[in-house]
N, C-alpha and C positions, 0 to 999 in steps of 0.2 A: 775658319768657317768661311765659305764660300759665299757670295751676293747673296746667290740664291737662299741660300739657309739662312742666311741674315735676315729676307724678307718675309719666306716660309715660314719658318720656325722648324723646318722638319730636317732632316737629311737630303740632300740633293743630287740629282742621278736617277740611273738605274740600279738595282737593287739584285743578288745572286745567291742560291741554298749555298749554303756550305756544311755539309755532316761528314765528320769522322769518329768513330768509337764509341756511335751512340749518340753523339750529341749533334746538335741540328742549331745553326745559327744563320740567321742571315744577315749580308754583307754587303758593302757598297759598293763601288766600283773599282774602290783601292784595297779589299782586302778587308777595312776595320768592319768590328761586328757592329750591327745595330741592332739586333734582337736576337738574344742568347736565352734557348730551353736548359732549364736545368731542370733535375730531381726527377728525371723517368723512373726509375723503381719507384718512387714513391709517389708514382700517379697511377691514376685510376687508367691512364689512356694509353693507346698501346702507342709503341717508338713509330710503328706506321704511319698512324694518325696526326702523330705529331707532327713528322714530316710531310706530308701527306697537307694539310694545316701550312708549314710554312710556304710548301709549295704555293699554294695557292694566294696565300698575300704577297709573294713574293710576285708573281703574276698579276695581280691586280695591279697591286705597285705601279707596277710598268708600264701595263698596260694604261693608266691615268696618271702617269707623270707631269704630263704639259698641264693637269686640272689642278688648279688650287685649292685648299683643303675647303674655304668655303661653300665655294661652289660645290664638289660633292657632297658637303652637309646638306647643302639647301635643298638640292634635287633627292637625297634619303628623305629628307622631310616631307618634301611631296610625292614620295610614293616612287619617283622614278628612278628606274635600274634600266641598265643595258637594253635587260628584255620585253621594258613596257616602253622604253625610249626609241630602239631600233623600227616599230613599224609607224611613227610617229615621223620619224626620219624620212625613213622610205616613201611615205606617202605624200611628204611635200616634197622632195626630191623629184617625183613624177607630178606634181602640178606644175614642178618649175620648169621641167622638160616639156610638159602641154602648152606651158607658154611660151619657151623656145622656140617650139613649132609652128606656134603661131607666127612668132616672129618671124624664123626662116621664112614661110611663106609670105608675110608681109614685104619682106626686102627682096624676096625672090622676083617678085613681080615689078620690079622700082630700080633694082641696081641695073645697071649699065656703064656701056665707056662714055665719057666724053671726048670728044674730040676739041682739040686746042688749034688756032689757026700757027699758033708756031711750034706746033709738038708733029712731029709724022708719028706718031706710034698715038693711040689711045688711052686715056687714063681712066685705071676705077673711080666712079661716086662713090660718095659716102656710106650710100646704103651696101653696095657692094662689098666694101671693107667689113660694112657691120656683119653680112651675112655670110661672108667670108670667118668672121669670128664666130659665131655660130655655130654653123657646121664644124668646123673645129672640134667647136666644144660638145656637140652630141656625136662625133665619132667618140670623142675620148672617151665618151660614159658608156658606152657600146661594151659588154660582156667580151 
């Protein structure tokens, strides 16, 4: 058992379908199964669905591996998924860029060189650095 699962309690990694002859398991990164369907004829559900089914935890999996299981309990509990979370996201994402902005243009107006009596070349201030970091960081977010 690895750290990780020591701490978790769950399986650790990323998580992959595996079906042949009907049967649909999924697997961890080394092969072993972690969740094995059995007794399709003797379900109500068709072999599509099933797989169809692991597909999709199989995908969630993965897609929230870095969350700990508490954490996505807590946030089921209050209601938040993906899709009530994502414009909740986005829209402090874009406060924090309006306040970026503001910033760039706070430093915009304040950065300069100074000049050293024993440097011949001029060095950035503070603010310059800062605004330098900045810009940086809203080219990155730029589409």
């Amino acid at each position: 058992m690895s750290e990780q699962e020591q701490v978790s309690g769950h399986t650790a990694g990323l998580l992959r379908l595996f079906s042949k002859r009907g049967i649909t398991a999924i697997c961890d990164e080394d092969g072993n199964e972690v969740v094995h369907w059995m007794g399709f004829d003797d379900s109500n559900i068709s072999k599509s669905v099933h797989k169809a089914n692991a597909r999709r935890l199989v995908a969630t999996w993965n897609a929230y591996q870095d969350v700990d299981t508490e954490t996505l309990e807590t946030l089921q509990e209050h209601g938040v998924t993906l899709s009530t979370a994502s414009p909740l996201v986005k829209a402090r994402a874009d406060e924090a860029e309006a306040l970026l902005r503001k910033c760039e243009e706070y430093f915009d107006q304040r950065a300069d060189a100074e000049y050293f009596p024993d440097s011949p070349r001029p060095h950035a201030n503070e603010e310059m650095g800062h605004l330098t970091e900045i810009r940086d960081f809203l080219e990155a977010r730029k589409p």
